[in-house]
Structure formats: structure tokens, C-alpha cells
TIVO-2410 file (N, C-alpha, C; in nm, 3 decimals):
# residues 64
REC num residu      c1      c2      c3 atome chaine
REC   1      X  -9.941  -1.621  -3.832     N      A
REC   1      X  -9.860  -1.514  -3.885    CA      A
REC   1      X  -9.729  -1.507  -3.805     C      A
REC   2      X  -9.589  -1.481  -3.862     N      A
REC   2      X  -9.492  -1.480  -3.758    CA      A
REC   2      X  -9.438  -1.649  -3.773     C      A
REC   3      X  -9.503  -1.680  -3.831     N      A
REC   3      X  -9.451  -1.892  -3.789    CA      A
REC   3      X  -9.344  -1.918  -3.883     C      A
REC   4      X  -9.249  -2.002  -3.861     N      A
REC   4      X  -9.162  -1.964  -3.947    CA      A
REC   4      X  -9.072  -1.873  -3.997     C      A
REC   5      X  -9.038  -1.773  -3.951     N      A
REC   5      X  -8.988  -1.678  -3.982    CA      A
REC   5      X  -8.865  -1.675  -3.993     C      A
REC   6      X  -8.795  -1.786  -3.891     N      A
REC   6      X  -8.635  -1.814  -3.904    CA      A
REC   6      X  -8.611  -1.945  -3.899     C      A
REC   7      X  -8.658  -1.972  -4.031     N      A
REC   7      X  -8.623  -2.100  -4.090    CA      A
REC   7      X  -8.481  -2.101  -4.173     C      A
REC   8      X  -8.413  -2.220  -4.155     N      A
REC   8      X  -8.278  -2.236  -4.217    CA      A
REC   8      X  -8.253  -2.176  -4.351     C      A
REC   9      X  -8.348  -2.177  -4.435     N      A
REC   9      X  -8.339  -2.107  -4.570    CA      A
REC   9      X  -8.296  -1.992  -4.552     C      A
REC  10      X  -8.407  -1.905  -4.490     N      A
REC  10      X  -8.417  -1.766  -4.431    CA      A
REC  10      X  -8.287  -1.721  -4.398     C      A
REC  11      X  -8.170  -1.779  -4.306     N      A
REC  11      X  -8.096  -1.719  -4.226    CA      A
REC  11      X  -7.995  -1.739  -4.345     C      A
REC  12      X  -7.986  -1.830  -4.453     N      A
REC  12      X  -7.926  -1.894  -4.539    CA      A
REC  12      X  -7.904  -1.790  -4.649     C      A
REC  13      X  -8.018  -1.735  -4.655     N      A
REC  13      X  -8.029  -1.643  -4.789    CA      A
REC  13      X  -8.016  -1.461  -4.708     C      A
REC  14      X  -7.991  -1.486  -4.581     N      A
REC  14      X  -7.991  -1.334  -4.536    CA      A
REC  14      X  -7.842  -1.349  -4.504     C      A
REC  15      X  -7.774  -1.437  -4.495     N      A
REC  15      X  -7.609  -1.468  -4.493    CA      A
REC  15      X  -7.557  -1.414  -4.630     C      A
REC  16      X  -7.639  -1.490  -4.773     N      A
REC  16      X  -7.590  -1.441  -4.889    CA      A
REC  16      X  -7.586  -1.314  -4.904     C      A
REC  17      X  -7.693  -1.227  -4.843     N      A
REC  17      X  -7.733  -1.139  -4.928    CA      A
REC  17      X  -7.632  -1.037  -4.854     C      A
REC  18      X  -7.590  -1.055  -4.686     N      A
REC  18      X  -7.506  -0.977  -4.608    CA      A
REC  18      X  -7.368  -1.007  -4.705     C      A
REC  19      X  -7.321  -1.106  -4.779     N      A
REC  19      X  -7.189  -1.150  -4.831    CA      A
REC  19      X  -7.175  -1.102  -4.972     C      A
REC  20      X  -7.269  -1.053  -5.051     N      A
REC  20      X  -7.295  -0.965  -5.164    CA      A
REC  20      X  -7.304  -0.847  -5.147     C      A
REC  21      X  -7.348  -0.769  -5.017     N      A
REC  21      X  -7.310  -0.608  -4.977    CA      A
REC  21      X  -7.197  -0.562  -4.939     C      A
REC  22      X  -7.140  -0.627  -4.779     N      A
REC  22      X  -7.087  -0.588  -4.746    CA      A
REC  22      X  -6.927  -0.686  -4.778     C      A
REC  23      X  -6.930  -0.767  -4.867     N      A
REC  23      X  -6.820  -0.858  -4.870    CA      A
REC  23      X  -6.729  -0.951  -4.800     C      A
REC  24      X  -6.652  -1.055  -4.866     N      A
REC  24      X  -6.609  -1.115  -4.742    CA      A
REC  24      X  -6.525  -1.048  -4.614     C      A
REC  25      X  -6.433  -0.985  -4.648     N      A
REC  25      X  -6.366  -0.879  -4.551    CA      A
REC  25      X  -6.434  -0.854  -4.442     C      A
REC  26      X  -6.533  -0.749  -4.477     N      A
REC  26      X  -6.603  -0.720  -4.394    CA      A
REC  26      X  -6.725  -0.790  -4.312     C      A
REC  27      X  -6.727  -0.912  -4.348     N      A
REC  27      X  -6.804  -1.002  -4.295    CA      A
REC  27      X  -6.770  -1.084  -4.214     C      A
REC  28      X  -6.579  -1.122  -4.202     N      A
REC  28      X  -6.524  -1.209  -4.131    CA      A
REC  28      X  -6.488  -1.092  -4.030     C      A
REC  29      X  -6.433  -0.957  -4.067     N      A
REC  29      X  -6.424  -0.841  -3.962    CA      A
REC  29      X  -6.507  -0.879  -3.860     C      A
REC  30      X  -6.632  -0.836  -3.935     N      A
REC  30      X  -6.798  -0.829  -3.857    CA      A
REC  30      X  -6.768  -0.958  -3.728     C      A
REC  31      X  -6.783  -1.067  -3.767     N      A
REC  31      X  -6.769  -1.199  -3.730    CA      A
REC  31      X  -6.686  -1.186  -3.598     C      A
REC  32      X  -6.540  -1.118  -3.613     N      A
REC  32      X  -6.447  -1.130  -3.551    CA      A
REC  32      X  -6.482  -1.050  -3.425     C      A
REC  33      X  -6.498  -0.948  -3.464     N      A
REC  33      X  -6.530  -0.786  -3.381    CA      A
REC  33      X  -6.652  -0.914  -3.244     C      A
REC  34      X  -6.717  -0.965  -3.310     N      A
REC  34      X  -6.834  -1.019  -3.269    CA      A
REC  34      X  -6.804  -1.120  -3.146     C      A
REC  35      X  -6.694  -1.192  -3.167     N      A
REC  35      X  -6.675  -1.343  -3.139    CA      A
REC  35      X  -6.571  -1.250  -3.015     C      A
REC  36      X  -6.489  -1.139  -3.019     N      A
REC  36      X  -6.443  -1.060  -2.923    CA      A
REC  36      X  -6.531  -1.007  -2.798     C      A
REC  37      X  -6.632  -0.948  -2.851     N      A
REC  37      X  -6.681  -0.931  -2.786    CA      A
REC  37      X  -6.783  -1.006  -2.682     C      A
REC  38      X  -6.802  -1.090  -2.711     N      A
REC  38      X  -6.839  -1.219  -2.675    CA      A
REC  38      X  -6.768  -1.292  -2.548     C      A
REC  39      X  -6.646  -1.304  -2.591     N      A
REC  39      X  -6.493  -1.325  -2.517    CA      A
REC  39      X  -6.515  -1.222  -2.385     C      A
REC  40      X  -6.492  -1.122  -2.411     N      A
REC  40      X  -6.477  -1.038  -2.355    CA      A
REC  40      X  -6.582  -1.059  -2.188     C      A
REC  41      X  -6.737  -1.037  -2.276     N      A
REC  41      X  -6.827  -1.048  -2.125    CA      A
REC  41      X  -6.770  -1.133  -2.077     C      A
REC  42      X  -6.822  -1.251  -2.157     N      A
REC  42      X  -6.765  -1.405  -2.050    CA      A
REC  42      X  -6.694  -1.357  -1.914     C      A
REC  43      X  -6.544  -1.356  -2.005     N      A
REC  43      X  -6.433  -1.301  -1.914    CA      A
REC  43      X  -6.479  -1.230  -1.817     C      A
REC  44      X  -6.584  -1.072  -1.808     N      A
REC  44      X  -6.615  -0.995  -1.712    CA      A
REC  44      X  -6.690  -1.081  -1.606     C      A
REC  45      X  -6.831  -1.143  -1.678     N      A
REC  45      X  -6.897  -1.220  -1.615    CA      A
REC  45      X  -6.818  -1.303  -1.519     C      A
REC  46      X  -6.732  -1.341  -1.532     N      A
REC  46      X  -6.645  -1.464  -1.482    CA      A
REC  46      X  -6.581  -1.370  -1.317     C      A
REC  47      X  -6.524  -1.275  -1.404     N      A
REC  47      X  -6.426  -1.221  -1.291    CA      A
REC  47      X  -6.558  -1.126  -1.187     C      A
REC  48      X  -6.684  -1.110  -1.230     N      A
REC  48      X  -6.790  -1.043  -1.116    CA      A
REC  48      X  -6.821  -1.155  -1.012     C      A
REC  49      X  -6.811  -1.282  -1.037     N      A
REC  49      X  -6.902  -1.398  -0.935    CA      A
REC  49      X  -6.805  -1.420  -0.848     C      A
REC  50      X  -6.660  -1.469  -0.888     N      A
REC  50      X  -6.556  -1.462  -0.827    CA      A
REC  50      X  -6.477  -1.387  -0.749     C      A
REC  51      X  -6.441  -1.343  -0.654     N      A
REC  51      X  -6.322  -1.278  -0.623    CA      A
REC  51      X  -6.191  -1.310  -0.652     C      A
REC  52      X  -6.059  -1.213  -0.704     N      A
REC  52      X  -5.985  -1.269  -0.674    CA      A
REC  52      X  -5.863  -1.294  -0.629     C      A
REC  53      X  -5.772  -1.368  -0.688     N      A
REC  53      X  -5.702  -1.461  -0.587    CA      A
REC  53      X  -5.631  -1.328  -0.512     C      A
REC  54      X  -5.586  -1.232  -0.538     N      A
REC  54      X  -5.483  -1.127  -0.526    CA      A
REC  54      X  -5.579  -1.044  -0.396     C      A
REC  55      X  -5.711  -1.058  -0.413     N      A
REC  55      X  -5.813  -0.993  -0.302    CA      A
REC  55      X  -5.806  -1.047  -0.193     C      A
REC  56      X  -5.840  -1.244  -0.226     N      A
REC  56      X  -5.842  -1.272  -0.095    CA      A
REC  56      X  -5.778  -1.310  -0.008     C      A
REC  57      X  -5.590  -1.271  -0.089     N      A
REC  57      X  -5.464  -1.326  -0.018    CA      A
REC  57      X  -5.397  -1.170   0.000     C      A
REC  58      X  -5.400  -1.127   0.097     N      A
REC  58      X  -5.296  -1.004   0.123    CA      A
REC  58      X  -5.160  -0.957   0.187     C      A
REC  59      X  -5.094  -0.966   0.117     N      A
REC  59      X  -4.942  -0.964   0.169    CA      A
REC  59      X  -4.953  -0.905   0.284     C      A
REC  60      X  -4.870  -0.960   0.388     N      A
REC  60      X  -4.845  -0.857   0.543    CA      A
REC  60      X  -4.785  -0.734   0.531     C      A
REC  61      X  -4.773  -0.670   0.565     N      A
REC  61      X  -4.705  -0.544   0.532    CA      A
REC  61      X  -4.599  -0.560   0.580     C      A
REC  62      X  -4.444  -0.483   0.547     N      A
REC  62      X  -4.320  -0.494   0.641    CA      A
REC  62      X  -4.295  -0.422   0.770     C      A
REC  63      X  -4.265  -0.449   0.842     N      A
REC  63      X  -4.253  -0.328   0.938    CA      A
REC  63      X  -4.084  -0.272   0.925     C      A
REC  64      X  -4.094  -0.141   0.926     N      A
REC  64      X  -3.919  -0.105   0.827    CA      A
REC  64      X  -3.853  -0.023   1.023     C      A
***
């Protein structure tokens, strides 16, 4: 029970059926919003492991 459940058909015909409700518009929106956010962690992920460059180089201060 459960076997199969996300077979290529499956995801195939739950694509159609999302593209007959909510339309293309809103499906490439969807898509977009998606593929941003996506972008986005990366990017965070990226800048948490790293320090950077501006942290670990610190201007001297002037003396006036």
C-alpha cells in the first residue's frame, strides 16, 4: 500500500490538473515565487558558513 504513489504519470496528471485551476499565469507566478525563494536560502545558507570579507578585514581607524 503506498507503492507507487509518485509515479511519473501521477505528478504528470497533478501538473494538468494544477494548469486547468489555477492557470498558466498563476502557475509560472507559483513557479517563480518558488525558484526565489529557493535563491534566496542558498544565498543565506552560503553567507551563515562563511564570514565575511568586510568582517574579517577591518579598516584602522584614523587618528584625527
Amino acid at each position: 500500500m503506498g507503492e507507487g504513489l509518485f509515479q511519473p504519470l501521477h505528478i504528470l496528471l497533478l501538473i494538468g490538473i494544477a494548469l486547468l485551476v489555477f492557470g498558466t499565469s498563476k502557475f509560472s507566478a507559483l513557479g517563480k515565487g518558488l525558484g526565489e525563494g529557493i535563491r534566496n536560502f542558498k544565498t543565506s545558507m552560503k553567507e551563515g558558513e562563511a564570514p565575511k570579507k568586510e568582517d574579517e578585514v577591518k579598516p584602522e581607524e584614523k587618528e584625527s
